[in-house]
N, C-alpha and C positions, 0 to 999 in steps of 0.2 A: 395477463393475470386477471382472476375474478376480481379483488377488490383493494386499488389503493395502492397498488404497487409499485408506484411514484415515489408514493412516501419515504419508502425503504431508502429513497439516493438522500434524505433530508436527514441520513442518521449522521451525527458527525461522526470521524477519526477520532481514538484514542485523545484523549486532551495533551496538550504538548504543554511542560513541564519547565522547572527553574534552573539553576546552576545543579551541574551533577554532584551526584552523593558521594561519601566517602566511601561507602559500601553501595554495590548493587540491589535495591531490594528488589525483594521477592515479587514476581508477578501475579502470588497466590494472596500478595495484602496489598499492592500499589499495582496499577496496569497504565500505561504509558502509552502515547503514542509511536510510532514507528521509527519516525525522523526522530525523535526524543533519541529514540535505544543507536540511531545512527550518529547524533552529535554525542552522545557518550563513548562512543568507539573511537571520536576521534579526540574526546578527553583523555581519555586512559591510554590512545596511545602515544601522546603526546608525553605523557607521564613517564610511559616507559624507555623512552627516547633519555628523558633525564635520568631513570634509576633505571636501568634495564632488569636486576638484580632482585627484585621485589615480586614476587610468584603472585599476591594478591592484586598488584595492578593487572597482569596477564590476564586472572583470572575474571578480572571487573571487565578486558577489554575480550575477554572471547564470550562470555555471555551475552557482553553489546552485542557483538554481532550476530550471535542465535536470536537473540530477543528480535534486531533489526532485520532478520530473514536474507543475511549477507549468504553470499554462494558455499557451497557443503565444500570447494574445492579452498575455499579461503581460510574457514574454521577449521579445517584439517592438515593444514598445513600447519597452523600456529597452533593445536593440539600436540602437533607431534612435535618441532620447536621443544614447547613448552617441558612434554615428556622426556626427553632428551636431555633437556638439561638438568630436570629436578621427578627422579621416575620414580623415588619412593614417597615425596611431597603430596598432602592431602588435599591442596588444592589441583594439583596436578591432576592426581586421579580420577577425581570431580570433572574436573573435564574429559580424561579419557573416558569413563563411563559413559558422560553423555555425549562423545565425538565419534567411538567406535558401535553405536546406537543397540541393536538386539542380539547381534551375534555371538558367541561363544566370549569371543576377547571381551567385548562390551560388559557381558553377565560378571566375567572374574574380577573386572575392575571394581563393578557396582559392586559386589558382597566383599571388596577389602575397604571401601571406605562406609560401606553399610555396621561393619567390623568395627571402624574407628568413630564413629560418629553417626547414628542410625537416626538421630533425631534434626539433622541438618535439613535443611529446606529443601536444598537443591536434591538431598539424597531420596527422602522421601517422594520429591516429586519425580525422577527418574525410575523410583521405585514403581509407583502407584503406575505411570507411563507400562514398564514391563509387565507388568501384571496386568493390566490389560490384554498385551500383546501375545502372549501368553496364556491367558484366557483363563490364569490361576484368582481364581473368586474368594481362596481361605487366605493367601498374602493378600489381594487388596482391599480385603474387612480390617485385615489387622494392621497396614500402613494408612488405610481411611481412618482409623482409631485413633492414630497416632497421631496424625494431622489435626483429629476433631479439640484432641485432647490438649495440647500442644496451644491449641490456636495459634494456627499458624496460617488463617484461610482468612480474609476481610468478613464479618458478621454480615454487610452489607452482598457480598458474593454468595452467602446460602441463601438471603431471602430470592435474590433471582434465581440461583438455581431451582428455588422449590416452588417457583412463579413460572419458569420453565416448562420445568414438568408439569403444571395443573394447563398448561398448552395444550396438552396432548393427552387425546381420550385411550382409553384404558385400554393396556395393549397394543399401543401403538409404539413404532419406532422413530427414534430423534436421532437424526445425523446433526453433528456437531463438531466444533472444530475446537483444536489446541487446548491445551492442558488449562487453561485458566478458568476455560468451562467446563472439561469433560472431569477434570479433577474432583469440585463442589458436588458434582453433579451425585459422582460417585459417594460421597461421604452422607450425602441427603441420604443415596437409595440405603447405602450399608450399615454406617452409625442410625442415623434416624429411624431409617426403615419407612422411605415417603416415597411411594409411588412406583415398588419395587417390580410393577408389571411390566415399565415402560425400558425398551430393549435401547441402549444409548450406543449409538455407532459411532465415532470420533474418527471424522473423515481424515485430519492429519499423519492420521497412525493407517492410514488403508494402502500405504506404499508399502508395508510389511507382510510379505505371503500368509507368514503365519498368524496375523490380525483379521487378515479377509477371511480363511479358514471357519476362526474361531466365530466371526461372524456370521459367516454361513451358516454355520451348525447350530446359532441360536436363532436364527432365523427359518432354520427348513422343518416342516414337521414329520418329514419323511426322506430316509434315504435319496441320495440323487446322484447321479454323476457329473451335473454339471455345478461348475464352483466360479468362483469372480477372482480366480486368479491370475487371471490373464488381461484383467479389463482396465483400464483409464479410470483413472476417481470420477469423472464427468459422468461415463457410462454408469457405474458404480450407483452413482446419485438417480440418476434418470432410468435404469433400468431395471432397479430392484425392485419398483412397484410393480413390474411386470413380469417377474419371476415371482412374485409373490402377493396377487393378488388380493389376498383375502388379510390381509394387514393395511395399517391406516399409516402411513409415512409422511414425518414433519422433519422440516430445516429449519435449524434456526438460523433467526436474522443475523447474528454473527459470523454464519458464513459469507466465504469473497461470493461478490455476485456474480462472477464470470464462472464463477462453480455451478449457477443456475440458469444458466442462460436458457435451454433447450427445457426446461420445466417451466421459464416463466406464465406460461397462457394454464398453465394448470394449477396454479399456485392462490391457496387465498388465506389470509392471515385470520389466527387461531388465537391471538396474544404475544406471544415473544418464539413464536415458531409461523413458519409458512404450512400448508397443509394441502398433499397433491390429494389434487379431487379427482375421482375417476366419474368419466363419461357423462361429464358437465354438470354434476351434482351440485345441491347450491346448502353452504353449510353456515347462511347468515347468523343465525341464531348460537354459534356456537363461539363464538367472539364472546359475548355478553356472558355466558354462561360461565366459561373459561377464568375470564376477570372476577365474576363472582365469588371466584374459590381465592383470588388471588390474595396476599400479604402485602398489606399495600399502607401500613401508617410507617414505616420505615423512608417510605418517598416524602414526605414529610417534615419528619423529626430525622435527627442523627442523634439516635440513642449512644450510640457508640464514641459520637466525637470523630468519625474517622475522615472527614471533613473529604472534598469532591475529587480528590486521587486516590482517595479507595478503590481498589481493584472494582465492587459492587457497583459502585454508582458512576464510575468512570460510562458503565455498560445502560445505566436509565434511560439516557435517547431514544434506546428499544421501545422503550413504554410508547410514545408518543404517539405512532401510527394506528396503534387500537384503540387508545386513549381519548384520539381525534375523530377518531368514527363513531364511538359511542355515544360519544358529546354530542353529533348532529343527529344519532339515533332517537338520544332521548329528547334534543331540544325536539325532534318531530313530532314521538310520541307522548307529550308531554310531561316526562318521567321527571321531576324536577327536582326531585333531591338525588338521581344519579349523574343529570347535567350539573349541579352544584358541584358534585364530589370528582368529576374528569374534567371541569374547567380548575376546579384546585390544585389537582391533581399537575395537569398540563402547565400550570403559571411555574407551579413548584418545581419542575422539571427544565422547563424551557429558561428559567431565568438563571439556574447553576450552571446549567451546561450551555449560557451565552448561547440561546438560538429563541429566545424570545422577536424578534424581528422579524425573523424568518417561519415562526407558527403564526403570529399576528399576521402575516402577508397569506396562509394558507388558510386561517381563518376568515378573511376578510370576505365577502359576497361580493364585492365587484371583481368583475374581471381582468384580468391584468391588460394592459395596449399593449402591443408594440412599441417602440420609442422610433421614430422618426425622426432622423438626423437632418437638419439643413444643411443645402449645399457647402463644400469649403474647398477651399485649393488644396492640393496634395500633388505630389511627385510622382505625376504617374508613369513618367517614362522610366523614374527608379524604382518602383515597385514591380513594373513589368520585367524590367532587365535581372531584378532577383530572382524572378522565378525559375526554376529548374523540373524541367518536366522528371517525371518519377511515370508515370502512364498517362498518355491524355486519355481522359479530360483532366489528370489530378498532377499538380505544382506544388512544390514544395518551398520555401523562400531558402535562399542561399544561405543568411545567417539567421540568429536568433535575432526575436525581437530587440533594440536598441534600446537606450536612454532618452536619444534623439528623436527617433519615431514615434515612442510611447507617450511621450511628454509633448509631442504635439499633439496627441488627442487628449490628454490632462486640459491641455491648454485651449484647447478647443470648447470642453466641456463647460470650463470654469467661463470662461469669456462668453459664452452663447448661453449661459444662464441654466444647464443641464446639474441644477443641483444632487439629485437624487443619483441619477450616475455618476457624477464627479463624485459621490457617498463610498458608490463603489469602487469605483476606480482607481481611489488614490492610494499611493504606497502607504502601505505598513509598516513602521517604524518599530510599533507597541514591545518589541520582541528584545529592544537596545535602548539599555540607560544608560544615562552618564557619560564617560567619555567613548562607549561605544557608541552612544548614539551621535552623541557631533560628529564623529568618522564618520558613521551610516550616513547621515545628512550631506556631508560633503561630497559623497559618492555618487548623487544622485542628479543628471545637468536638467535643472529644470524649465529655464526658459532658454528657448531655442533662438528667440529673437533679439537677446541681448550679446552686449559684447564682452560677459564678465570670460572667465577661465572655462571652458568647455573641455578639459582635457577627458571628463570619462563619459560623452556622449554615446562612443560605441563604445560602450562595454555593453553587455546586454541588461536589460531589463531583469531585477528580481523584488521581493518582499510583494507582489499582487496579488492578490487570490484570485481562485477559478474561474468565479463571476468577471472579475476586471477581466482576464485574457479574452472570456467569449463573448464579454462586450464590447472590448476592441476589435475582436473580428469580425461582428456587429455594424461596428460604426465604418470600418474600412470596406466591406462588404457595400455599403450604402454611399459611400462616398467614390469608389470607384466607380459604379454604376448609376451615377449621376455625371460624370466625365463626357466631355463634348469627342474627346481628341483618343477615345479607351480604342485598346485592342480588338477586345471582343465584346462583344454586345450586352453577355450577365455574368456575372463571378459570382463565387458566393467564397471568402474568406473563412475558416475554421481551424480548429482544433484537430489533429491526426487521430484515427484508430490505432491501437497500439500498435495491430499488422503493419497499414499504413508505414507509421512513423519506420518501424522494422526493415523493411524494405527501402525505404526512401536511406535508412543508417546502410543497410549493406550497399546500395551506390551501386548496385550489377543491373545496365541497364536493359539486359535481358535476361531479367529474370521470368519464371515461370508460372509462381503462383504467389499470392498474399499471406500464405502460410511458409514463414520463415524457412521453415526446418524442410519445406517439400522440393526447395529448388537447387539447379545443380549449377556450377559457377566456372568462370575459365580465371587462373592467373598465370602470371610466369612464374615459372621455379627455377632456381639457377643448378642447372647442370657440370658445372664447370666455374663457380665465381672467383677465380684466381681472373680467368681469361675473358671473364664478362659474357659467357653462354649463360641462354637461357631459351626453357622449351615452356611452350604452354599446355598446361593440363586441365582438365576436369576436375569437380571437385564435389562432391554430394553432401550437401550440409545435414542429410541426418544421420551420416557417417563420419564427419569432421566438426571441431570446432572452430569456427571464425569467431575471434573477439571483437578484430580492428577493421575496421574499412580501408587500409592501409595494404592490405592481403594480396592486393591487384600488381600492384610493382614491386613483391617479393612476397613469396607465401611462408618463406618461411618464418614471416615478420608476422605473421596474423594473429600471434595474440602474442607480440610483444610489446610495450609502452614504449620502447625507447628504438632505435637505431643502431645500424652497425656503429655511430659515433660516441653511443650513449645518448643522443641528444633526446628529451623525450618533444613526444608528436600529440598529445595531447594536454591540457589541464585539469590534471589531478590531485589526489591527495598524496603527498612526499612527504613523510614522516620521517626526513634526513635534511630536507630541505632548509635553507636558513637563507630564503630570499627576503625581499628582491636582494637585499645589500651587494649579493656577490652573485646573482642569479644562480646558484644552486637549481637542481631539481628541474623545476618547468618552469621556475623564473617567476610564481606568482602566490602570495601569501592566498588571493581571493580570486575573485571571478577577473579572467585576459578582455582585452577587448576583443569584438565578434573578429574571426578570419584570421586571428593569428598563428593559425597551425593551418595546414596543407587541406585541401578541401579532398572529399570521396568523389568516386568516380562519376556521380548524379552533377559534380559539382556544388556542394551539400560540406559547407565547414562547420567543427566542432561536435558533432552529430555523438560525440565521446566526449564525455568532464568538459568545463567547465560551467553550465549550469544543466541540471536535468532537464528534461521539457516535458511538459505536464501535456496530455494525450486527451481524449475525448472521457475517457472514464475520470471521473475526479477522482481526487488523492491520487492518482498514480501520477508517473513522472518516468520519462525513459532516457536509457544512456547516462546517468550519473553525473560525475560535479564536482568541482573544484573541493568539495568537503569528502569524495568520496573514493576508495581504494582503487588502483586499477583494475583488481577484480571485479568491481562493482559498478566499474563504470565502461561496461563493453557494449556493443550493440543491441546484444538480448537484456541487459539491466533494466529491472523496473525497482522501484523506489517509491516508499509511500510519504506522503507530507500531510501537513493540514494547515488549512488558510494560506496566509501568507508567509515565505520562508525563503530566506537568504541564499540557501543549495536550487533555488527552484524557478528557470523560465521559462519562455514559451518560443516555440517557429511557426509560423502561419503557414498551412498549406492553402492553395487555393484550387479552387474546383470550378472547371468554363460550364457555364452549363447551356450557353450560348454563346456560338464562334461571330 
């Protein structure tokens, strides 16, 4: 990317939140983190366990998990549940509306509780949704009305949206994502009437034929036959500048980045949008410009009181990247009342949204070092004996990280006088008060060398943030390779790619390719299981579902949790479960210790529930967690977090890079 595009990994997550609400609020006045809207799912259905009887808890806990991006096959099952039991219930329909999505059924649901209730949040936001989709411009003036009027939108969410827009030069198109943005966006252009040249694609909604259609058609300025009905969102994103040259095409930074992967060398930041340059054009000057227009004493003041989980300000991080550029612009060209106004600007932002440390470190002129670990003793014939090859040169560790092994680099750090790492390093707590937090405390064995109770050394390691994992792969990395007695000559310890980790969960040691879904698989299938036949088949995974890594010695197990005994094979979330007392369920309130369930065929246990494992891209996490559904926690599961989190640990793979 032309300029800074580093920065973009420095936005945080969604802020993660307190005890849950009574009601679900609205995403269009509070925006939440992800893992938030997942520990809400497992509030509400905790609730419902106790009242099952109560339409409004169902209805708090199927939202959670739209909000938390839980699988379409999960929400649709407790949609229909729900329909089933209560089909003329208002809450009900609110969700069939938004569960049977743009279709005929979807439409009839939406206009009977549009009937009963036109002014509801969820209705209107479902509404505005269709009318997009739809591409009907007289209902989304008149449901943007509604919204404006209503206030029902965080005040702090239009000044970004209308910050957004001054991104992006006249005529130009913004692909954007999910209703939180594309919603505002809408109510600027139609109520307002700000910036109504600028054509808003809303990438979440381009799985709809008839959305890509509609987009097409505002996009072509001439008859065509070829359409984007048939294309990938990736493609979608990457190749409409190429159909359509003569247009100026901006993302916003609230798109996932893996949505940008193949634009990033083309990509250079406008304000709170990316901006594809064609044929190496250099568009410095337009940053500055952009921010000029911008509404910017709202980052400041909270006029409104809506204090830093407003929906609006939740999204400020954005600012920081242009913000921080500008600042070394003008400190260069001596501009000094607009270096005043983005060092103000930048304190004001960095210090609510707790990443003041982390601008200071990107502001700082010296250069960072590497950290240089001194030699230390380590276990290296049991670090080697973990390893499980997944393709040489690439090893995966058998379980997740420990108590035990984690806490002897804590311990390492603290002793050898590694202040500033040990900064990083050490568990988080911050998340548990009271007598949750003396439980947390007690959970965790901290010194390896004493003789006190070590009963939860293996369990795995959780509460670390990203920084702690890849600087324990860091220091092990360093410490292996100072080893008199090592296997191979260099290692480098890491973090999986999500492919990676993917492959290493399916455990098929001949597999094909790095792309899950491209390879083809052998298990047994029992032909005969009265008499114990069984023949081995092929299996095409972009034609079948595999959940479990369990698939190989019964396929017809492959996306079961439990056993021909019941007995379940991973640790997950059991919403029946009343453990440990009488081991119920999978026999555990929280995280098992590592290996307590049947390893995959890599030789790779847990690789399913009981803590996710955080991947090379930050915030994510694969294969789910002792907090989460068994739908949500299969080999394809990704999971979003932030910092440090209880559902969340880590597996070292190692990479020989020298035999």
């Amino acid at each position: 990317m032309k300029q800074l595009f580093a920065f973009l990994l420095l936005i945080p997550a969604l802020s993660f939140a307190e005890a849950p609400d009574s009601q679900l609020p609205s995403r269009l006045k509070v925006l939440k983190h992800t893992s938030w809207y997942q520990d809400q799912a497992v509030y509400w259905k905790r609730l419902i366990d106790q009242s099952p009887e109560d339409i409004e808890l169902w209805y708090n806990y199927y939202f959670s998990l739209t909000y938390a991006n839980a699988p379409q096959k999960v929400r649709h099952e407790i949609a229909g549940k729900v329909l089933d039991k209560w089909p003329d219930n208002y809450y009900s329909m609110i969700i069939a509306a938004r569960d049977k999505g743009y279709a005929a059924d979807g439409l009839a649901y939406y206009r009977q509780v549009q009937l009963l209730k036109p002014l509801h949040p969820e209705v209107l936001t479902i509404g505005m949704l269709r009318s997009m989709v739809d591409g009907s411009a007289v209902e989304r003036q008149q449901l943007a009305t509604h919204l404006y009027e209503q206030k029902l939108i965080s005040p702090s969410l239009y000044n970004y949206a209308y910050n957004l827009l001054m991104s992006v030069e006249t005529n130009g198109v913004l692909f954007i994502e999910s209703e939180n943005t594309g919603i505002p966006l809408a109510v600027v252009q139609d109520v307002l009437q700000v910036r109504q040249d600028v054509t808003i694609v809303n990438v979440s909604l381009l799985e709809e034929a008839n959305y890509r259609e509609v987009v097409w058609k505002q996009l072509a300025s001439a008859p065509t036959t070829t359409t984007s009905g048939t294309m990938e969102i990736e493609d979608i994103l990457s190749l409409y500048p190429r159909f359509f040259p003569d247009k100026a095409f901006y993302y916003s930074l609230t798109l996932p980045r893996e949505t940008l992967n193949e634009l990033r060398t083309s990509l250079n930041l406008s304000g709170l949008a990316l901006k594809y340059l064609k044929d190496d054009q250099n568009s410095s000057g337009e940053l500055a410009r952009n921010v000029s227009n911008f509404m910017m004493d709202y980052l400041l003041v909270d006029f409104n009181n809506e204090g830093d989980g407003a929906a609006g300000r939740v999204l400020e991080p954005n600012y920081l990247p242009g913000f921080i550029i500008l600042k070394q612009h003008f400190e260069k060209t001596g501009n000094t009342t607009g270096f005043q106004q983005m060092e103000q600007l930048i304190s004001r932002i960095s210090s609510h949204s707790g990443l003041t440390k982390k601008i200071e470190k990107i502001l700082s002129t010296a250069e960072a070092t590497p950290v240089n670990f001194a030699k230390a003793t380590i276990p290296i014939r049991q670090i080697e004996k973990q390893m499980k090859e997944v393709k040489a040169p690439l090893y995966a560790a058998a379980s997740e990280v420990t108590n035990a092994a984690y806490n002897r680099f804590l311990n390492y750090l603290e002793q050898n006088g590694y202040s500033e790492e040990y900064e990083v390093a050490k568990i988080d707590l911050s998340n548990f008060e009271g007598v949750a937090l003396s439980s947390m405390k007690s959970y965790f064995y901290v010194k390896p060398d004493t003789k006190k109770d070590d009963g939860y050394k293996q369990y795995p390691i959780i509460n670390i943030s990203y920084e702690a994992a890849t600087l324990y792969c860091e220091w092990l990395t360093q410490q292996y390779n100072q080893q008199e007695r090592r296997k191979y000559e260099e290692v480098r310890f890491r973090l999986p790619t999500l492919k990676e980790w993917q492959i290493a969960a399916l455990g098929y040691k001949d597999f094909q390719s790095w792309n899950y879904s491209e390879n083809t698989i052998k298990a047994d299938f029992p032909t005969d299981p009265g008499k114990n036949k069984w023949e081995q088949r092929s299996y095409d995974l972009k034609d079948i579902t595999v959940s479990y890594p369990w698939y190989t010695h019964d396929f017809t197990f492959r996306n079961a949790i439990t056993n021909q005994h019941d007995c379940y094979l991973a640790n997950i979330l059991d919403s029946n479960c009343d453990c440990p007392a009488n081991r119920k369920g999978d026999g555990f309130t929280m995280t098992s210790p590592v290996e307590s369930y049947f390893s995959n065929g890599m030789g790779l246990f847990d690789v399913v529930g009981n803590v996710a494992e955080m991947v090379q891209e930050k915030g994510k996490a694969a294969g789910g967690s002792w907090a989460h559904l068994p739908e949500a926690s299969t080999i394809t599961s990704v999971s979003s977090y932030q910092d440090a989190d209880a559902k969340v640990g880590f597996r070292v793979f190692m990479e020989v890079i020298k035999e």
